[in-house]
N, C-alpha and C positions, 0 to 999 in steps of 0.2 A: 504494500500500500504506500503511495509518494506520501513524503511529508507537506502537512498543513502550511502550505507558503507565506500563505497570510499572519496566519498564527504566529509563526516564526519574526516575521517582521514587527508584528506586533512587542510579541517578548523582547525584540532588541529595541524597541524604540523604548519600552519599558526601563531596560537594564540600563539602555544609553542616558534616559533622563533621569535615573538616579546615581548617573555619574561612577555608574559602574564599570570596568573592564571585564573582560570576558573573553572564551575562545571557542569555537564552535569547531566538534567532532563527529562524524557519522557514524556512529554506532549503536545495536541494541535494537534495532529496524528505526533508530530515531536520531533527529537532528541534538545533538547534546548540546550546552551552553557548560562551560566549565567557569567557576570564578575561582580566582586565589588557589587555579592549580586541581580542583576540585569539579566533580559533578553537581551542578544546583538543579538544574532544569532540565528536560529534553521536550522538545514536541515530538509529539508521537503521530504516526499514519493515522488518518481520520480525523485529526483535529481534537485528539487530548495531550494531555498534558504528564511525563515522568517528574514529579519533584519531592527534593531530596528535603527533609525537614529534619530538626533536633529530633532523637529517636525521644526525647520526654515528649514531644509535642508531639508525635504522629498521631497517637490515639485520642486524646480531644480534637485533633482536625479531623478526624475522620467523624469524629461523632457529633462535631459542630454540623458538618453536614450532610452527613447518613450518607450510605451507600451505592445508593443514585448518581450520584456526584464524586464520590470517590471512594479509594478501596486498598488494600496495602497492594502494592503491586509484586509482580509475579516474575520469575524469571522461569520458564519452562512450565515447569508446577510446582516448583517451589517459591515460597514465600520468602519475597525480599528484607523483611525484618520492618519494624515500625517506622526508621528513617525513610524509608520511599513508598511514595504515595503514585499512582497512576489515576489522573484526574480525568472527569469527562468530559467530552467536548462541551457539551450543555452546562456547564462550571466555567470554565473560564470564554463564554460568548459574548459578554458585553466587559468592560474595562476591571469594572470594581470587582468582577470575580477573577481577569487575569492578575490585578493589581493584588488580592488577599494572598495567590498562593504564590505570587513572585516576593513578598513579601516573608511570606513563611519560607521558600528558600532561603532567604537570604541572614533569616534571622540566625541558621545554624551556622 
């Protein structure tokens, strides 16, 4: 599935106006945003969202917004651990929902 182009530009116009650096990696089936060396963000095919959070915070985001919206995310069938969240497209479609979880990257 190609990566969400839009989405992506978005996330960096995001990361640009908080004056953030970053480096972008193709991997995972997904466009990565790396900061400080690190994985934060990836768009993912279809237009969600891979991000990496404080593994204390995974589970209140997750339960801030139930599982419609997001989920621990998965590598194969295993479970990625509380740090990475796989967000829905229906989550980050208008600003204030890319802006909460470019936020929660950022915070770890």
């Amino acid at each position: 599935m190609a990566i969400d182009e839009e989405l992506a530009n978005r996330l960096r116009s995001s990361l640009s106006d908080r004056g953030v650096e970053w480096d972008e990696k193709r991997m995972f089936g997904s466009l990565i945003f790396m900061v400080g060396g690190a994985i934060a963000l990836g768009v993912r095919g279809g237009g969600g969202l891979l991000v990496r959070v404080d593994p204390s915070e995974g589970e209140s985001l997750l339960q801030d917004v139930g599982s419609w919206y997001a989920q621990q995310a998965l590598m194969g069938e295993r479970d990625m651990g509380p740090s990475w969240l796989d967000v829905s497209p229906d989550a980050v479609e208008d600003e204030a929902g890319l802006e909460h979880w470019v936020a929660a990257a950022l915070r770890r």
